[in-house]
C-alpha positions in Angstrom: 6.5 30.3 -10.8 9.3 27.8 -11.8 9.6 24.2 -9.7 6.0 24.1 -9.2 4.8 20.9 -7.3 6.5 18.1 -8.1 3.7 16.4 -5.8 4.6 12.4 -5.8 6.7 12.2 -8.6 9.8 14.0 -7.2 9.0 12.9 -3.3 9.7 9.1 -5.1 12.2 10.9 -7.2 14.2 11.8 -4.3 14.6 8.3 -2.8 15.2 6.6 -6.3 17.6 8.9 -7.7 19.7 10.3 -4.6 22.8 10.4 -7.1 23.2 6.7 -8.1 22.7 3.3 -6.8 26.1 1.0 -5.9 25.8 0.2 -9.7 25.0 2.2 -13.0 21.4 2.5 -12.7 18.1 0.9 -14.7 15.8 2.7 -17.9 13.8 4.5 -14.9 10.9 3.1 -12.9 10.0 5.9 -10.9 8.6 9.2 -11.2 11.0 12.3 -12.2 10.2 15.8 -12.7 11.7 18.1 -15.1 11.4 21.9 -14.4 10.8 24.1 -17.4 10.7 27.8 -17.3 9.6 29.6 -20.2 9.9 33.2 -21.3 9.7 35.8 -24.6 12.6 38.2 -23.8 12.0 39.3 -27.2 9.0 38.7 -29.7 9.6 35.1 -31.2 12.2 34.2 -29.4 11.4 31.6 -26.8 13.9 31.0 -24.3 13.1 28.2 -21.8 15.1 27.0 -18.6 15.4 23.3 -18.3 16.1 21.3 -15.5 16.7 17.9 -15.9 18.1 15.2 -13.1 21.5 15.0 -13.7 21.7 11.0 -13.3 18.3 10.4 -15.5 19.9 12.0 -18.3 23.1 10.5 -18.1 21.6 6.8 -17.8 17.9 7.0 -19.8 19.8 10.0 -22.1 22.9 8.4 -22.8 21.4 5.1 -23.7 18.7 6.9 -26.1 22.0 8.2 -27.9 23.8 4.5 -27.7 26.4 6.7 -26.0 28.4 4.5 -23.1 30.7 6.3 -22.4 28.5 9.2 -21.1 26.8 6.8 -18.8 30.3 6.0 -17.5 31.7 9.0 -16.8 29.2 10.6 -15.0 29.0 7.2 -12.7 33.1 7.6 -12.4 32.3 11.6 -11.7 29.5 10.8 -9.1 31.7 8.3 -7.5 34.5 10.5 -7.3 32.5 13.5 -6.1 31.6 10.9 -2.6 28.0 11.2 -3.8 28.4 15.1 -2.8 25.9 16.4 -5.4 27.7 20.2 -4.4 30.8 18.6 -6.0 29.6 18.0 -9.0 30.9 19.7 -11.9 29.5 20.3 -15.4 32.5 18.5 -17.1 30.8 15.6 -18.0 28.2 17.3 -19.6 30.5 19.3 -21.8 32.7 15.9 -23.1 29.1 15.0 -23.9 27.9 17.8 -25.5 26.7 16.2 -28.6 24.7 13.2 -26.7 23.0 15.8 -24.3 21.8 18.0 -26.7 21.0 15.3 -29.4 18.6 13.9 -27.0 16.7 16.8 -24.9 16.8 19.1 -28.0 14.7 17.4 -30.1 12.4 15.9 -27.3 11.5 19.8 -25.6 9.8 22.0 -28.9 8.5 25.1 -28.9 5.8 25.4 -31.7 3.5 28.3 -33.1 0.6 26.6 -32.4 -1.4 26.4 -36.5 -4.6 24.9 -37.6 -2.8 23.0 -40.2 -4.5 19.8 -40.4 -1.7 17.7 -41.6 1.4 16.3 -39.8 4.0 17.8 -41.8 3.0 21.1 -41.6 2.4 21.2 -37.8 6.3 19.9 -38.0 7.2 22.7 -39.6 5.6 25.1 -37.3 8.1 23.5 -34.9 10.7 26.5 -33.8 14.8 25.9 -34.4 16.3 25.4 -30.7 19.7 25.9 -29.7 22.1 26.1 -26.1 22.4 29.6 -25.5 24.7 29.6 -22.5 26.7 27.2 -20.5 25.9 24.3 -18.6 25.1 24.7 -14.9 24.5 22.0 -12.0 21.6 23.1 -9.6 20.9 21.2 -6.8 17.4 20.7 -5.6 16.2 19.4 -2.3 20.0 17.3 -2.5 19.3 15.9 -5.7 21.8 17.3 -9.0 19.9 18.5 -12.1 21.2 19.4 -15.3 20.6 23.2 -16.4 19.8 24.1 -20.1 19.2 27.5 -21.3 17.4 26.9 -24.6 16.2 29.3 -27.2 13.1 28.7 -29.7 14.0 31.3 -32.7 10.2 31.4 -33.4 10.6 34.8 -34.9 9.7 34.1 -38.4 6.3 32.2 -37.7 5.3 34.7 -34.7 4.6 37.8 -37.1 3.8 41.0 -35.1 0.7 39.4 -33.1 1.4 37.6 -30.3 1.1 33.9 -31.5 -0.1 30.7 -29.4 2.5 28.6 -28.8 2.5 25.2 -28.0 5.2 23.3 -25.7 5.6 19.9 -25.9 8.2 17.5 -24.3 9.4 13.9 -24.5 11.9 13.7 -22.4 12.2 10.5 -20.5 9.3 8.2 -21.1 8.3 5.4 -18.4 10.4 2.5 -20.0 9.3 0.9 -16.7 6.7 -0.5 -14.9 6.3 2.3 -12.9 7.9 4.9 -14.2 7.0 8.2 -15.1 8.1 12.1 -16.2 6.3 15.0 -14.9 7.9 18.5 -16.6 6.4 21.4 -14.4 5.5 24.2 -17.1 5.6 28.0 -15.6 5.1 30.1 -18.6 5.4 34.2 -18.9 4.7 34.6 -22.6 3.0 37.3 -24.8 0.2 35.4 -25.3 -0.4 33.9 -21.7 1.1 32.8 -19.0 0.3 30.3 -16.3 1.8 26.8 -14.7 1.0 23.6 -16.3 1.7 19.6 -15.5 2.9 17.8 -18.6 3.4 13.9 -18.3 5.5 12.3 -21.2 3.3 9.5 -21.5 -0.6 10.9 -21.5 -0.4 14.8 -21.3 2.6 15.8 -23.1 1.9 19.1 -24.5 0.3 22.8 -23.8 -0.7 25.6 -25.8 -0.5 29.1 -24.2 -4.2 29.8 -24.4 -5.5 26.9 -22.5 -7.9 27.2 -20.5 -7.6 28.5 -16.3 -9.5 25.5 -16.0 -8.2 22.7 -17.7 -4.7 23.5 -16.0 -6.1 23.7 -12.5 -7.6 20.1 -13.1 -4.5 18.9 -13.7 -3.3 20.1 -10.8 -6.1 18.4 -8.6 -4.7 15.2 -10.3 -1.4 16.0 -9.1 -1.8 16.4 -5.5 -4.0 13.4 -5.6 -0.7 11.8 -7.1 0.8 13.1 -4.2 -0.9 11.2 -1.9 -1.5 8.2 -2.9 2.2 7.6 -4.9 4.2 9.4 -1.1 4.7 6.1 1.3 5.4 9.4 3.7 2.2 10.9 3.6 0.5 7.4 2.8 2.4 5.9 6.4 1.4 8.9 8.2 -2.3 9.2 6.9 -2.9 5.1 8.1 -1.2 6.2 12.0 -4.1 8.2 12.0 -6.8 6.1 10.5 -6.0 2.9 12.5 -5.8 5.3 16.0 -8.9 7.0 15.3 -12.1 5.7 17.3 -14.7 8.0 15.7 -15.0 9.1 11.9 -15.0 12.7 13.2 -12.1 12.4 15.0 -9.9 10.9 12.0 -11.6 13.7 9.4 -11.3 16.8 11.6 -7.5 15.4 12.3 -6.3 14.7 8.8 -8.3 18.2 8.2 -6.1 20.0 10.2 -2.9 18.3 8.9 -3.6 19.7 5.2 -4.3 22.8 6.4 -0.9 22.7 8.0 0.3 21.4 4.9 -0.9 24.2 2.5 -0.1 26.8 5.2 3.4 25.8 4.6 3.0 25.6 0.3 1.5 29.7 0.8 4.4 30.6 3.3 7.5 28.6 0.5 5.6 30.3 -2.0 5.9 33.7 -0.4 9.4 33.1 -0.4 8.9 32.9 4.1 9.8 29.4 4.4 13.4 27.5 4.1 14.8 25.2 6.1 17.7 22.7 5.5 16.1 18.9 4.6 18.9 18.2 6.6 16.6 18.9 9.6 13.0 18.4 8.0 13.5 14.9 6.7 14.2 13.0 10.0 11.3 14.9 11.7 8.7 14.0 8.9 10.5 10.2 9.9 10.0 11.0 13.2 6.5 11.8 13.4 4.9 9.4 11.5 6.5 7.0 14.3 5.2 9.7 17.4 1.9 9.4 15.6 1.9 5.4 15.6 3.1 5.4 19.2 0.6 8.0 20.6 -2.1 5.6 19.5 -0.5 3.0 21.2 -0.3 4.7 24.6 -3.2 6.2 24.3 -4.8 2.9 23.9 -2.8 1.2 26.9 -3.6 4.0 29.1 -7.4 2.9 28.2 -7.2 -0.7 28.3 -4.6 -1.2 31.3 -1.9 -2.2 29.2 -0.6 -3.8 26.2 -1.7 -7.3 27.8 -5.3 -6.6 27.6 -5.0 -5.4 24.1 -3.1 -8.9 22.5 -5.2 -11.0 24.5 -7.4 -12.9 22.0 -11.1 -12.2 23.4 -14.4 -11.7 21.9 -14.6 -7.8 22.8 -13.3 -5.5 20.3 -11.2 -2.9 22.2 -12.2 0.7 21.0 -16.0 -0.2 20.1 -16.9 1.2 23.9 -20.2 1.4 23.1 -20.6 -1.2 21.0 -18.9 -3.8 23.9 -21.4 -2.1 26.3 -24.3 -3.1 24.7 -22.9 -6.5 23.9 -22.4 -7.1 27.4 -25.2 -5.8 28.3 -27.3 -7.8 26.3 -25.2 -11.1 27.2 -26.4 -11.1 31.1 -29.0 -12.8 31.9 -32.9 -12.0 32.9 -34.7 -12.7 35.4 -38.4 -14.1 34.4 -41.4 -11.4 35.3 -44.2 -14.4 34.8 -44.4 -18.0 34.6 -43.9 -19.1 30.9 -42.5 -15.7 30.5 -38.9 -15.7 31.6 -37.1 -17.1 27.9 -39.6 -14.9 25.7 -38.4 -11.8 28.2 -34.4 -12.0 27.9 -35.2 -12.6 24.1 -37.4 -9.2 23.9 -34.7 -7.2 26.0 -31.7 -8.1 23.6 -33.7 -7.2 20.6 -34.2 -4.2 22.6 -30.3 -3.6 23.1 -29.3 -4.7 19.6 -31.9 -1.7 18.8 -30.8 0.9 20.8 -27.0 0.3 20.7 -26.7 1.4 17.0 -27.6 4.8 17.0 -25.4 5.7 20.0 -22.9 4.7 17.9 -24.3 6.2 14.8 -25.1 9.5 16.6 -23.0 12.4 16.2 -20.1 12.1 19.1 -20.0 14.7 21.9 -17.4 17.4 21.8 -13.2 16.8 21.9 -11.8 15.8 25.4 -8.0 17.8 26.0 -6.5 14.7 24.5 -8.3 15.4 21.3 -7.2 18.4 21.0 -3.9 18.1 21.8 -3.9 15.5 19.3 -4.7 18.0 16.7 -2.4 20.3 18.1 0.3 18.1 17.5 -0.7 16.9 14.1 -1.2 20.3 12.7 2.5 20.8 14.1 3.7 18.0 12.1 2.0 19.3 9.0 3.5 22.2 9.0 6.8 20.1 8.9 5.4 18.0 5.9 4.9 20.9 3.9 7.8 22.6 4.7 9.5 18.8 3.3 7.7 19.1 0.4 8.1 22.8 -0.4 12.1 22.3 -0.3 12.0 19.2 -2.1 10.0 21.1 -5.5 12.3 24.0 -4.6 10.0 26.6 -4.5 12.0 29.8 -4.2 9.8 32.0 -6.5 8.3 35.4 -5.6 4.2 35.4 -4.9 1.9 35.5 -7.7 -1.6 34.6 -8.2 -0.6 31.5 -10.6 1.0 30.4 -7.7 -1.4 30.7 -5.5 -4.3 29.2 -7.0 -2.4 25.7 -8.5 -0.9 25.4 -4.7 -4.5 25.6 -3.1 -5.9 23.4 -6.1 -3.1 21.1 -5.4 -4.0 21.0 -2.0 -7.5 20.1 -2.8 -6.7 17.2 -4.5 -4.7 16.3 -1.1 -7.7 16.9 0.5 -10.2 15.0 -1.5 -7.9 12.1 -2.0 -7.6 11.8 1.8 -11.5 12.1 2.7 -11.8 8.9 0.0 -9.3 7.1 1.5 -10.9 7.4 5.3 -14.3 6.6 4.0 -12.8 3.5 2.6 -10.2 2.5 4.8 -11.9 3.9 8.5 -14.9 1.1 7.9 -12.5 -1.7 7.2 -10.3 -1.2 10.3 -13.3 -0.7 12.4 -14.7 -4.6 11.2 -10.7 -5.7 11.3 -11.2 -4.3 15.4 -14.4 -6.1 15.5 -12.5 -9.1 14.4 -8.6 -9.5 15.0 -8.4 -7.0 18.2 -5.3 -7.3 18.6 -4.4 -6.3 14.8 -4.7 -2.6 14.9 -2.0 -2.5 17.5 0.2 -4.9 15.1 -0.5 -2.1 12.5 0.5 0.6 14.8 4.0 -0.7 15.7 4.3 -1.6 12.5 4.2 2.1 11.3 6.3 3.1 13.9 9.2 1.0 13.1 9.3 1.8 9.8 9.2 5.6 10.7 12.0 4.6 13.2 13.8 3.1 10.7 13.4 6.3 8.1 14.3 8.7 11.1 17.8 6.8 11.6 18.4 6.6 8.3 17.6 10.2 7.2 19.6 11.6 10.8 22.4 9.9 9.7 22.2 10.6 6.2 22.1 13.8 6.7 25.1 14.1 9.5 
């Protein structure tokens, strides 16, 4: 279950650290993810998988270790390579040997997990680690990482029960505003096994017992993470919210695009899914500008045209009922008595003003075609979101149950995150309609040029 949802943290990872800037880079403000798989081939003996980005290490890593040099090289070598991370070698990190191990050695422990209540003795409890094979460049989702093959020799603690162990990591701490480590935990060990989300700063440790629980909650955190820290997701979620016209209509949409989403998590976790970024990343660009200009049309094809929509007037396009009864109650009425005429157009607007607010309150009728093809389309794009997503946390492992439940957890907190967002964002574009008419339009194409922008960028990136 190794490379486990990355959720925000390598999505920003992936525009931060795409090799190196123009210049040797900054302590780290975003969010990275380290991958950590961890086995028992043997009884005591821990061996765990590391992958750690290749530039992080050689900026935050080599600094830690006052080691310059490092940092140099490995700019020279990425230089060198024409930011190809495929022709990037492992040479650096062998000249280097001694400042790459002297800083993620004693940063990832394995422990027998003790009820010594003192600090010295839960140090000692901490298992001797050493590199047990050669270096190795992977490449994830067109970002380098660093491979370690570590092994804990926990054999004289462990004894012949299975002990608990404990896994802990410091590796790259958020020395910026900003900045943040997630190491993504799958664990097949004699005691347990399971996936768990360790941050550097708050959460940094696990034992092997914990609870099914406790590590599912921190997956809910992380796909809320997702959402709220991915301008992708973020850009595409607000096309939707400011084209909406009903609550229903933006909930039943952004329902279908998870949906989409996690249908793509099951099928990349099946091993069913892979498709180059090459292709995925301009179309996640692209359709968070085809959802901004859908709203756009469909609001011209309404309104008779963009003019009617910038013109500065008191009727809020999109409120149609609530311009109705507006209007309505604006004409004026004819007197049925003498004396009676003002007191009667007073008594019928109170009467509109009364009866306007529950057609708008009441439940809307059923989808028109365009509806639904709306959600046609969206649930389309999802599918290409999480196809994006799945490629960039490299998920290439065979089905298991861990799996299954932290993706649909994850994809909970997605969920959740998104119906608090509409419930707190749908009201204020509604008064900002009711206000500044012309402003959701501005929005729109807004959106869309900035998914423009990301399309070009990625298509030509990627040729």
């Amino acid at each position: 279950m190794r490379a486990l949802l990355c959720a925000a943290g390598a999505v920003a990872a992936l525009g931060a650290a795409a090799l190196v800037p123009a210049a040797p880079a900054v302590a780290h403000s975003y969010a990275a993810t380290v991958f950590a798989d961890v086995t028992e081939p043997e009884p005591g003996l821990v061996r765990t998988v590391l992958e750690v980005e290749y530039v992080l290490l050689a900026t935050d890593g080599a600094r830690a270790m006052d080691d310059a040099a490092f940092e140099a090289d490995a700019y020279a070598d990425v230089q060198a390579s024409g930011r190809d991370p495929e022709k990037l070698t492992t040479d650096v990190l062998e000249r280097h040997s001694d400042s790459v191990l002297g800083y993620v050695l004693p940063r990832f422990s394995v422990a027998v997990e003790t009820d010594a209540p003192d600090e010295a003795s839960a140090a000692a409890a901490v298992c001797p680690n050493a590199l047990v094979e050669p270096y190795a460049i992977t490449i994830r989702d067109g970002v380098p990482h660093a491979r370690l093959v570590i092994d804990a020799d926990c054999r004289s603690e462990a004894g012949a029960a299975a002990p608990v162990y404990r896994i802990s990591t410091e590796l790259f701490p958020g020395t910026a505003p900003g900045g943040k480590t997630t190491t993504i935990v799958s664990y097949d060990l004699r005691s347990g096994s399971g996936v768990a989300n360790l941050d550097t700063d708050q959460s940094p440790s696990v034992t092997t017992t914990q609870d099914w629980g406790s590590r599912m909650g921190e997956f809910l955190v992380l796909g809320a993470e997702h959402l709220l820290f991915g301008p992708d997701h973020l850009l595409f979620l607000l096309a939707l919210i400011v084209g909406a016209r009903r609550l229903r209509d933006i909930v039943v949409v952004a329902t279908a695009f998870t949906v989409a989403h996690s249908m793509t998590f099951i099928a990349a976790a099946l091993g069913l899914v892979s498709v180059s970024p090459a292709f995925v990343e301009p179309v996640i660009a692209f359709s968070i500008a085809a959802v901004a200009l859908w709203s756009v049309w469909g609001s011209r094809r309404s309104r008779g045209g963009l003019g009617s929509l910038l013109r500065w007037n008191r009727e809020a396009p999109g409120d149609g009922e609530i311009a109705a009864g507006t209007a309505a109650a604006s004409r004026p009425v004819p007197s049925s008595g003498s004396g009676s005429g003002s007191r009667g157009g007073l008594a019928l607007r109170e009467r509109t003003a009364v009866t306007v607010l529950p057609t708008v309150l009441a439940p809307p009728r059923g989808f028109s075609r365009d509806d639904w093809v709306r959600v046609a389309v969206v649930f389309a794009f999802g599918l290409v979101h999480g196809v994006g997503l799945a490629g960039a946390l490299g998920i290439d492992e065979p089905f298991s149950w861990g799996l299954l439940g932290a993706l649909l957890v994850f994809n909970v907190g997605i969920e959740l995150t998104q119906l608090v967002l509409i419930a707190v964002t749908f009201p204020l574009i509604v008064l900002l309609r009711r206000r500044l008419p012309a402003s959701p339009l501005w929005i729109e194409l807004g959106v869309a040029a900035v998914g423009l922008f990301w399309f070009m960028e990625r298509l030509l990136a990627g040729g």
